[in-house]
C-alpha positions in Angstrom: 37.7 74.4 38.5 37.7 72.8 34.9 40.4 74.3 32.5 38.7 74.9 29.2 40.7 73.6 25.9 40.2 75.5 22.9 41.2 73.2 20.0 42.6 74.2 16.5 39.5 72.9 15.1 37.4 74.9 17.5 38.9 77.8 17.2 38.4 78.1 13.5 34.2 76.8 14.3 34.3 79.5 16.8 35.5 82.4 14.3 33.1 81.7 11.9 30.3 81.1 14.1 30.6 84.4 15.9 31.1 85.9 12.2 28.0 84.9 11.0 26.3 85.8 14.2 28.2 89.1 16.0 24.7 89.4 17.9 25.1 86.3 19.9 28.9 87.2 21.1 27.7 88.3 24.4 25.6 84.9 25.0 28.1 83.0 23.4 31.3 84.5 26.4 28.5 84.1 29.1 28.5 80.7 28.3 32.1 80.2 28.1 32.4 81.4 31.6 29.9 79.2 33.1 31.2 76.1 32.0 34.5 77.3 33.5 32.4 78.1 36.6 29.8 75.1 36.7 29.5 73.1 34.2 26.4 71.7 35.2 24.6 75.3 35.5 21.3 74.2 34.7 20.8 77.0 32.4 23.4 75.7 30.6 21.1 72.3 30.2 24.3 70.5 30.0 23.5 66.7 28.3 25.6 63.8 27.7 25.1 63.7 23.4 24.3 59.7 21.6 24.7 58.0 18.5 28.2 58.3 16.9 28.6 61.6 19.5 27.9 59.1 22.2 31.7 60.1 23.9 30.2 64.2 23.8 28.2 66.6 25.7 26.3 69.6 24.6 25.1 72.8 26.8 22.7 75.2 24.9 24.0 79.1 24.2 20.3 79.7 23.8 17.6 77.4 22.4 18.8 77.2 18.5 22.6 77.3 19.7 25.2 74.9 21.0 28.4 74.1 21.9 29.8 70.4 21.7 32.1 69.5 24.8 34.5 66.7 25.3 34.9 66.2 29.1 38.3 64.9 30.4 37.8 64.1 33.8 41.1 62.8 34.9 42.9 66.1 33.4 39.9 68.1 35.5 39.8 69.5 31.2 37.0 70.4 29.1 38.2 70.3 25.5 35.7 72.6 23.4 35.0 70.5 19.8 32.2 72.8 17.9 29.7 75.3 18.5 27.0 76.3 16.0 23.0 75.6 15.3 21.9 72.5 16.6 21.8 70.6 13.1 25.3 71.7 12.6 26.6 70.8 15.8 24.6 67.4 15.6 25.3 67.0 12.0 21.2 66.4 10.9 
């Protein structure tokens, strides 16, 4: 099973996203846990991100919500980056 990587830059995304919405906390740790579990859950709609995110992937909290991934394969790692709207988390 993965090991999840909270970063110091995620952590501080993570705060302030769950501050600005304390409804979606529950959503928000369901999805923590199934990326632990199985990352590609396909509620999860897990998606390999392009562009200048090219080396990221995004599963969906719910459909206006989303956390960023980086996936280290060889460490058997996910390494969380962001988590917020989509525009926020795909910087539009």
């Amino acid at each position: 099973m993965p090991k999840l990587i909270f970063t110091n830059s995620y952590e501080k995304r993570a705060k302030k996203f769950i501050k600005k919405h304390p409804e979606l906390i529950s959503q928000y740790e369901k999805t923590l846990k199934l990326i632990e579990l199985n990352p590609s859950h396909p509620s999860l709609r897990l998606h390999k991100l392009e562009g200048k995110l090219s080396d990221l992937y995004s599963v969906s909290i719910n459909i206006s919500y989303r956390i960023s991934l980086e996936f280290t394969i060889t460490d058997d790692e996910i390494i969380l980056i962001n988590v917020g709207s989509h525009n926020e988390v795909y910087g539009h």
